[in-house]
C-alpha positions, 0 to 999 in steps of 0.5 A: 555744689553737686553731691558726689556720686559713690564710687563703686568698688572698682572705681576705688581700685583703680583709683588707688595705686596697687602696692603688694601687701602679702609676703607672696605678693612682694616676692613675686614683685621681687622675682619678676623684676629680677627677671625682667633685668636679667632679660633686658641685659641678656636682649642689650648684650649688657650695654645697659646694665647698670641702669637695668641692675639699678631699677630692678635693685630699687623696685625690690628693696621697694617692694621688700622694705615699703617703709623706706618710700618716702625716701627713695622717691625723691633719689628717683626722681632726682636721678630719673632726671638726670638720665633723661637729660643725660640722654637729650644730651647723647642724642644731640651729640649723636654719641647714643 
């Protein structure tokens, strides 16, 4: 087998999934996403709401208690797929 190259700095850095670990760093993380929602509520004249109240809930409680990750991914996933189902669903349905 081949002898794996180093890997620069950079290279660990994009490797590795950023994760706000300062006190800034995650209420900058929180603000913005609370930014974002409020943006994207104001753009749909609140059609999308919920969803948009919802991810931006999650991204700050994330972001603010990192520790409670490891059970929270799973919900999101789970109902990440039952948005797009439900979506697939709308648009054969022509109701979206």
């Amino acid at each position: 087998m081949g002898v794996m190259p180093n890997r620069t700095a950079a290279h660990r850095l994009l490797l590795q999934p950023w994760h706000p670990r300062s006190r800034g760093e995650r209420l900058l993380v929180v603000a913005s996403s609370l930014a974002l929602a409020l943006a994207l509520d104001a753009a749909t004249n609140g059609e999308w709401r919920p969803i948009v109240a919802g991810a931006a809930t999650l991204t700050a409680v994330l972001a603010l208690l990192p520790g409670l990750a490891w059970l929270v991914k799973p919900v999101a996933a789970h109902v990440g797929l039952w948005l797009v189902f439900n979506l697939l669903r709308a648009w054969a349905d022509d109701t979206l």
